[in-house]
Biopython code that builds the backbone (N, CA, C, O; Angstrom):
import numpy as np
from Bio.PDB.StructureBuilder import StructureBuilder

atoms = [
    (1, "UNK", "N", (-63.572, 21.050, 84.719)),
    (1, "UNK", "CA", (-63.374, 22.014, 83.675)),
    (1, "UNK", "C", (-64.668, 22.143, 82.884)),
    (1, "UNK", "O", (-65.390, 21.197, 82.571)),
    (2, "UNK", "N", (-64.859, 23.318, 82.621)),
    (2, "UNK", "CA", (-66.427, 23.571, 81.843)),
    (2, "UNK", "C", (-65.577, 24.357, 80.721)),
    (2, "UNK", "O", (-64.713, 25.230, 80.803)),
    (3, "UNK", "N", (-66.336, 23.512, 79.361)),
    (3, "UNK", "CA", (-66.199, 24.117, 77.677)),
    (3, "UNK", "C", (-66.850, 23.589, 76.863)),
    (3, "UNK", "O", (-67.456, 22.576, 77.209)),
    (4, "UNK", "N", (-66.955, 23.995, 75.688)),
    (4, "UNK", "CA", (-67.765, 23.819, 74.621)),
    (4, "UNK", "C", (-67.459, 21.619, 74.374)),
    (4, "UNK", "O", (-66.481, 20.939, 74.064)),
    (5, "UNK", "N", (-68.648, 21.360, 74.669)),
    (5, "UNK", "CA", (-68.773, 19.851, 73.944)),
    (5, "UNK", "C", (-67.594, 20.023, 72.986)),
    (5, "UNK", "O", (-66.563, 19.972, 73.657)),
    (6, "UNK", "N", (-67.375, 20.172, 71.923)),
    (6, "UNK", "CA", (-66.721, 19.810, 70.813)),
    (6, "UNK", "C", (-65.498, 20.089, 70.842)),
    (6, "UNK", "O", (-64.702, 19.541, 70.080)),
    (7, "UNK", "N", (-65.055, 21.224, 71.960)),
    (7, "UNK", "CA", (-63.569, 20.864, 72.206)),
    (7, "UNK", "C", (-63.070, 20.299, 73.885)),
    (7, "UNK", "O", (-62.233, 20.893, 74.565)),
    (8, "UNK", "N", (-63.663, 19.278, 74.232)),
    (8, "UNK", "CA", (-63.251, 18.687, 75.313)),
    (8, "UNK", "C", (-62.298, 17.611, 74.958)),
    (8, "UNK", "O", (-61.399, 17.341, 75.754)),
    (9, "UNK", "N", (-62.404, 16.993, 73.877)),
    (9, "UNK", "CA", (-61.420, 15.850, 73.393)),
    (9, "UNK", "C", (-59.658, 16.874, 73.739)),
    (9, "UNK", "O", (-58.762, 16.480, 74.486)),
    (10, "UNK", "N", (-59.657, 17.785, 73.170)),
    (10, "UNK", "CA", (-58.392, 18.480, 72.749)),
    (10, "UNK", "C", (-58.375, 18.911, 74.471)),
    (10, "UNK", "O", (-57.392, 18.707, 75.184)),
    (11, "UNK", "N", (-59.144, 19.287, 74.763)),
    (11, "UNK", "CA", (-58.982, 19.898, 76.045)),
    (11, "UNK", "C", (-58.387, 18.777, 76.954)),
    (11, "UNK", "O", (-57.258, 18.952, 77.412)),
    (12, "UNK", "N", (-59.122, 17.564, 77.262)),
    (12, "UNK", "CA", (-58.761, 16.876, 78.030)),
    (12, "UNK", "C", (-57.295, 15.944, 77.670)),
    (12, "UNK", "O", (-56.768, 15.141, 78.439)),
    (13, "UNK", "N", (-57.007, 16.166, 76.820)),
    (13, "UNK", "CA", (-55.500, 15.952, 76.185)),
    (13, "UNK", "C", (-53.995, 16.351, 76.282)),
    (13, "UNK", "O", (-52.890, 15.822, 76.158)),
    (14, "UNK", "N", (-54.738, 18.006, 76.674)),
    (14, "UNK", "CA", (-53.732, 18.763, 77.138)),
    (14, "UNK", "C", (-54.025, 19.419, 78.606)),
    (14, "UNK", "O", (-53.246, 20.203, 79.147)),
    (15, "UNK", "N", (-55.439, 18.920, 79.252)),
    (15, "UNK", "CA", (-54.735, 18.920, 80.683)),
    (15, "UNK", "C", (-54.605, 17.471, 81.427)),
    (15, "UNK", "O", (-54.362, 17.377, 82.630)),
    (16, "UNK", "N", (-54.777, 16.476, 80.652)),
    (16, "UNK", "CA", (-54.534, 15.272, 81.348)),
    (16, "UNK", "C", (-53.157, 15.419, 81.372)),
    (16, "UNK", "O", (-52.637, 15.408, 82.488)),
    (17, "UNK", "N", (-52.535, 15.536, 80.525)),
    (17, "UNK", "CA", (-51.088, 15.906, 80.749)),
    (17, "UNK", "C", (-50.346, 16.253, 81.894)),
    (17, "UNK", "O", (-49.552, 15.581, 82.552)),
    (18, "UNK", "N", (-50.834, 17.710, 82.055)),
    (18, "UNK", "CA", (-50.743, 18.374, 83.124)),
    (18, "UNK", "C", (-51.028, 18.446, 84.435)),
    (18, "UNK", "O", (-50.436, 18.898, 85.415)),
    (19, "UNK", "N", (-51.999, 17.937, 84.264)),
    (19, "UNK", "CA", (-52.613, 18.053, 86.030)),
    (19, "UNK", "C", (-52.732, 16.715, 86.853)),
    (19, "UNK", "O", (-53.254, 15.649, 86.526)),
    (20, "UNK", "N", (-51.996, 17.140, 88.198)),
    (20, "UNK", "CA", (-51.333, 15.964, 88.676)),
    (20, "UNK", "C", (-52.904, 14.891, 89.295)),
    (20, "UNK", "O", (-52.763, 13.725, 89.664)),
    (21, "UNK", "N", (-54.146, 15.544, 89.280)),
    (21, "UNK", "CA", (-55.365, 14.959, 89.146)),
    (21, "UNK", "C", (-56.084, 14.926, 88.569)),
    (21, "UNK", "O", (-56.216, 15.758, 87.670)),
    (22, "UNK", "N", (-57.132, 13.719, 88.825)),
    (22, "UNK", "CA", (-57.607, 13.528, 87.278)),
    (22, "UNK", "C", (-58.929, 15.043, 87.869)),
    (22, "UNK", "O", (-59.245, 15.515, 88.961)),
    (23, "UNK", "N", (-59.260, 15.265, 86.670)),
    (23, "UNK", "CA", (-60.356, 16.628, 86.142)),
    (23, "UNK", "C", (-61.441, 16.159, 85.574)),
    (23, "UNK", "O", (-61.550, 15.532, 84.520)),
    (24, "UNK", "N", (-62.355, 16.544, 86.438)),
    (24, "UNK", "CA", (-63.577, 16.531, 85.914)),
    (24, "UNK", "C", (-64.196, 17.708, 84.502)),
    (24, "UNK", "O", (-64.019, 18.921, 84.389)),
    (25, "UNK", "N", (-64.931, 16.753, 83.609)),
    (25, "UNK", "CA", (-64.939, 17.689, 82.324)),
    (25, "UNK", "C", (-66.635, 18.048, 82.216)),
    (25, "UNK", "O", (-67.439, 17.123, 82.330)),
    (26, "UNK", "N", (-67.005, 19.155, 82.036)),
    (26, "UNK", "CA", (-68.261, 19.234, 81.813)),
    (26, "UNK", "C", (-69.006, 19.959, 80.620)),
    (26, "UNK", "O", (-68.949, 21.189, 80.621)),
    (27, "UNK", "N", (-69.520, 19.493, 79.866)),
    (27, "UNK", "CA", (-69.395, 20.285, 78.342)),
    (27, "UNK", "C", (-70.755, 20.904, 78.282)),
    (27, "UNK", "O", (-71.697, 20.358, 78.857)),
    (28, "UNK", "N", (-70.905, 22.032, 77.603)),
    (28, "UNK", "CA", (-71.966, 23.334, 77.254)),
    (28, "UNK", "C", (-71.363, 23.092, 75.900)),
    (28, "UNK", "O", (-70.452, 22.420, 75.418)),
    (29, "UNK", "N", (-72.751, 24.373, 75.304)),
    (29, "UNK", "CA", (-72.249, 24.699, 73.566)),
    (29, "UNK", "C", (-72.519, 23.429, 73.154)),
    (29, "UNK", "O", (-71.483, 22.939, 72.705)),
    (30, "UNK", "N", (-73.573, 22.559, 73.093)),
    (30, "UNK", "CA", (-73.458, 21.822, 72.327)),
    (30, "UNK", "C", (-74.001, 21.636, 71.279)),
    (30, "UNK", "O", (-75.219, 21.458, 71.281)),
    (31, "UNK", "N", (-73.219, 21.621, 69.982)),
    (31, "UNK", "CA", (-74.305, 22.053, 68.486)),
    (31, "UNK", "C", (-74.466, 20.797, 67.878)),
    (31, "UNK", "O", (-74.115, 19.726, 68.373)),
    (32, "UNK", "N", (-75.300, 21.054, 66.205)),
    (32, "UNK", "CA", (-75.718, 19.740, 66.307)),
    (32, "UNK", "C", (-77.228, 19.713, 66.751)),
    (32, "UNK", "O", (-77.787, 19.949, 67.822)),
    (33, "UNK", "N", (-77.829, 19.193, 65.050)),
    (33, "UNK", "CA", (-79.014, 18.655, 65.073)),
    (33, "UNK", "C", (-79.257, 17.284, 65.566)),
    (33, "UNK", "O", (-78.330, 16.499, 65.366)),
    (34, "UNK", "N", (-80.564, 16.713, 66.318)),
    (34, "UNK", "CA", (-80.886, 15.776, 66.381)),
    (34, "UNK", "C", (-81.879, 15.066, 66.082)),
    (34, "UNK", "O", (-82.169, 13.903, 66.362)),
    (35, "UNK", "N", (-82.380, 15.848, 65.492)),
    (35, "UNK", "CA", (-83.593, 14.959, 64.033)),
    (35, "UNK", "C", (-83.300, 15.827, 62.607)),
    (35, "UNK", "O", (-83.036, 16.950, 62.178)),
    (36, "UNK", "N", (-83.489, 14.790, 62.314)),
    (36, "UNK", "CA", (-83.107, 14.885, 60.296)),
    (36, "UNK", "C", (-84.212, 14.563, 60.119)),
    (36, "UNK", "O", (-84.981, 14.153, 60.989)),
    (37, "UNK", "N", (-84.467, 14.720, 58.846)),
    (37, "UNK", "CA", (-85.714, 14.498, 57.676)),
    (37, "UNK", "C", (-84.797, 14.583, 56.482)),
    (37, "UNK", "O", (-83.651, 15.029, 56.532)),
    (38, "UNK", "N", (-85.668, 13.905, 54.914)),
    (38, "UNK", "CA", (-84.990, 13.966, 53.968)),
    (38, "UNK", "C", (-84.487, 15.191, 53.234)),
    (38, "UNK", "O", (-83.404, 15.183, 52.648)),
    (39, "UNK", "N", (-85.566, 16.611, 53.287)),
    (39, "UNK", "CA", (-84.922, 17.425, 52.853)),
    (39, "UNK", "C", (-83.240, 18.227, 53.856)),
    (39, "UNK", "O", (-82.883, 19.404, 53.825)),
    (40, "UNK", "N", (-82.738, 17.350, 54.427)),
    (40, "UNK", "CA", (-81.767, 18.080, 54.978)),
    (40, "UNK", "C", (-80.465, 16.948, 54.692)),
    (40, "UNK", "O", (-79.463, 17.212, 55.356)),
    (41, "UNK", "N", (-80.355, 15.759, 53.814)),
    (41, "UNK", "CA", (-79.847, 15.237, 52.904)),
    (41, "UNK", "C", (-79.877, 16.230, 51.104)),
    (41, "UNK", "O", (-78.987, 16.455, 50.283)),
    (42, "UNK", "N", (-80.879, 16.465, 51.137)),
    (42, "UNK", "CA", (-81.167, 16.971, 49.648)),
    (42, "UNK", "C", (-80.651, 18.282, 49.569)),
    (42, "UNK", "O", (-79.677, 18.432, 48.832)),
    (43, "UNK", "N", (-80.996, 19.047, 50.037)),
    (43, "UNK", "CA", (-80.979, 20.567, 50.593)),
    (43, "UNK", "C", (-79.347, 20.794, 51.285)),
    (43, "UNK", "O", (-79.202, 20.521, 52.477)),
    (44, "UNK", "N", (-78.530, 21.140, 50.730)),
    (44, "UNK", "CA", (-77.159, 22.068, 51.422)),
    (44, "UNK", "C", (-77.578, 22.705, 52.707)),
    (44, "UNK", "O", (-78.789, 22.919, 52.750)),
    (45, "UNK", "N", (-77.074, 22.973, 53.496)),
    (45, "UNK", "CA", (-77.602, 23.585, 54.914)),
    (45, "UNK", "C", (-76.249, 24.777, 54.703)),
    (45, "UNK", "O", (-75.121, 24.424, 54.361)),
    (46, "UNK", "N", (-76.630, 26.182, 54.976)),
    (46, "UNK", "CA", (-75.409, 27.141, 54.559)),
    (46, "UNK", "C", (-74.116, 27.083, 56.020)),
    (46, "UNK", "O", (-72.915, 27.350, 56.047)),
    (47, "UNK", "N", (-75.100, 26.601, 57.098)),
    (47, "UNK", "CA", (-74.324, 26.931, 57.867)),
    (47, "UNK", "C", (-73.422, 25.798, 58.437)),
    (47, "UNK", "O", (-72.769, 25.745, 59.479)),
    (48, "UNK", "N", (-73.584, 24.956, 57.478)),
    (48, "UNK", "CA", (-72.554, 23.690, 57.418)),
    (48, "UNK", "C", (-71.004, 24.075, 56.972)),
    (48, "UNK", "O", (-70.058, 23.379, 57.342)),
    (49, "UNK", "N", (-70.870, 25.008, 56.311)),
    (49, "UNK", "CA", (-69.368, 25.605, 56.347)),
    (49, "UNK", "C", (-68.882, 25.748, 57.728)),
    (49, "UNK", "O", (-67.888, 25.218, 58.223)),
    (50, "UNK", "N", (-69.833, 26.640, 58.343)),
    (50, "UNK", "CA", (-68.893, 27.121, 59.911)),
    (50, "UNK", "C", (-68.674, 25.676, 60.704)),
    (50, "UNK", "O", (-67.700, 25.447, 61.421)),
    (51, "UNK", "N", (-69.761, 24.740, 60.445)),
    (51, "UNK", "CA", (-69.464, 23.811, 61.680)),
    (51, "UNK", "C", (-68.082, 23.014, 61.182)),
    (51, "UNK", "O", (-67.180, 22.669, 61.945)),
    (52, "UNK", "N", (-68.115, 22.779, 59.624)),
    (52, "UNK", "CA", (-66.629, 22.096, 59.161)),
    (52, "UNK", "C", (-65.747, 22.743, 59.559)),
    (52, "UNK", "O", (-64.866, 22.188, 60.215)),
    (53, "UNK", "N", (-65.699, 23.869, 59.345)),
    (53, "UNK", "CA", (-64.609, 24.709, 59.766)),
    (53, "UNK", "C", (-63.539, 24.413, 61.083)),
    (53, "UNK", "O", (-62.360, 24.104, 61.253)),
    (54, "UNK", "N", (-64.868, 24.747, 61.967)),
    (54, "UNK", "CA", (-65.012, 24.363, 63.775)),
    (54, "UNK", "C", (-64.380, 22.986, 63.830)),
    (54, "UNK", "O", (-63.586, 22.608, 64.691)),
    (55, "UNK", "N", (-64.779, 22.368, 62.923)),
    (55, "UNK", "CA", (-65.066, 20.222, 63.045)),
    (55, "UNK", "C", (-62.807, 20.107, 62.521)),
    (55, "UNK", "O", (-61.865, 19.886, 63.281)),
    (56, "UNK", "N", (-62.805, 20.295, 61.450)),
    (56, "UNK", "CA", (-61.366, 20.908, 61.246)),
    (56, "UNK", "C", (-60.513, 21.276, 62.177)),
    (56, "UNK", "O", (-59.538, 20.634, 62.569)),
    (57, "UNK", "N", (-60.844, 22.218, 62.501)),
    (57, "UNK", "CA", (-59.880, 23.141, 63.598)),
    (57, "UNK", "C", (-59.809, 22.530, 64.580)),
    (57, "UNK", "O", (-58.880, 22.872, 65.311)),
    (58, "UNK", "N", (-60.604, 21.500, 65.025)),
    (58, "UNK", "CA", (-60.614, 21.274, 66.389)),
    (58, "UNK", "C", (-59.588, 19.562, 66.302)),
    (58, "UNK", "O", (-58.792, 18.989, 67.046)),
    (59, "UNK", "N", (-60.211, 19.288, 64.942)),
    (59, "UNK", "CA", (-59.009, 17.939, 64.498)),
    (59, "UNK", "C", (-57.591, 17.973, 63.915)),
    (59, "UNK", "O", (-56.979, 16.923, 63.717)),
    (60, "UNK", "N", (-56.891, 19.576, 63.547)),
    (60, "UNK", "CA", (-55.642, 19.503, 63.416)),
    (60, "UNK", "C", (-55.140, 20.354, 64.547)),
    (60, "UNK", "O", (-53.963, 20.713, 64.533)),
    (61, "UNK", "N", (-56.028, 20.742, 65.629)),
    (61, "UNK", "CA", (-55.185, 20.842, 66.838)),
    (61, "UNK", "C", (-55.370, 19.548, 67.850)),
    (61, "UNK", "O", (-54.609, 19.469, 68.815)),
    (62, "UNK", "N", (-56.040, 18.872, 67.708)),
    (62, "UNK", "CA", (-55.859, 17.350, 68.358)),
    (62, "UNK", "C", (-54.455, 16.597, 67.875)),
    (62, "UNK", "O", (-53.692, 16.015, 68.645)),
    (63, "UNK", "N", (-54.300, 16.711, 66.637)),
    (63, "UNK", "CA", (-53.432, 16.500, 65.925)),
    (63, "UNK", "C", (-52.285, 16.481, 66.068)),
    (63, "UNK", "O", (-51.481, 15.553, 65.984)),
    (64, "UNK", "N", (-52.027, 18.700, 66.545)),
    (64, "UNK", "CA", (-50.786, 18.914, 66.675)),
    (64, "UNK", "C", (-50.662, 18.177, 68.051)),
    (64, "UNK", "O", (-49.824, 17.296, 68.244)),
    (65, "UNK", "N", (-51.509, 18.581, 68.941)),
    (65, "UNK", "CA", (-51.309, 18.596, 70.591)),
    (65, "UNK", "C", (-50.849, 17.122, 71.202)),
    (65, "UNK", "O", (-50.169, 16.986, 72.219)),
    (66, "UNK", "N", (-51.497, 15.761, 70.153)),
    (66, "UNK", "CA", (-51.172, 14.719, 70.535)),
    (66, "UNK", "C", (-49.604, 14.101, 69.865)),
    (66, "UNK", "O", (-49.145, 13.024, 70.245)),
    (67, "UNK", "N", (-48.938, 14.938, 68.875)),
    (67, "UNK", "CA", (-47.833, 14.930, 68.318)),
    (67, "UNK", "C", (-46.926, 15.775, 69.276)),
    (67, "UNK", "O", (-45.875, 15.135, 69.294)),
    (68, "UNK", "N", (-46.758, 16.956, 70.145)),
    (68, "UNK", "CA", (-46.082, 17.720, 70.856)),
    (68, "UNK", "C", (-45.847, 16.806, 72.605)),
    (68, "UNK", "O", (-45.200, 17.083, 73.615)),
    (69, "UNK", "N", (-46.695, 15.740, 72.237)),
    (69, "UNK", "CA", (-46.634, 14.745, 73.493)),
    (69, "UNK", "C", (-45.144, 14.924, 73.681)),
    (69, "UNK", "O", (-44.559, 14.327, 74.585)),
]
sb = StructureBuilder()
sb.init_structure("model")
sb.init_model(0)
sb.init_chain("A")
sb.init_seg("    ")
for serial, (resi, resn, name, xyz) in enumerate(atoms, 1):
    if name == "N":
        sb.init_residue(resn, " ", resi, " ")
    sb.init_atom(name, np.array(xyz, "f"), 0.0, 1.0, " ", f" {name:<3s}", serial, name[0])
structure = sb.get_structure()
């Protein structure tokens, strides 16, 4: 299965379920800085809303999906 890094957790949750073999997962989209410096502690980053957002959404449908077990 090919999808975005950040929703393979949820993904592989709800087709491990399902599929009578195991699935290979392969993740794209992957966001996310990997070097910091201090002004990016100091400094708000604007587009840190969308990734919470994303970061959220993707943890109260883990949520529901592992509760509908």
């Amino acid at each position: 299965m090919i999808t975005s890094a950040w929703h393979i957790p949820r993904a592989k949750l709800i087709f491990d379920k399902q599929a009578k073999q195991k699935i290979e997962y392969y993740p794209t989209n992957f966001s996310g800085d990997t070097e910091f410096n201090l002004s990016n502690i100091i400094t708000p980053n604007t587009s840190a809303l969308g990734i919470w957002e994303m970061l959220f959404k993707e943890w109260i449908g883990l949520a529901v999906d592992g509760l509908r077990a």
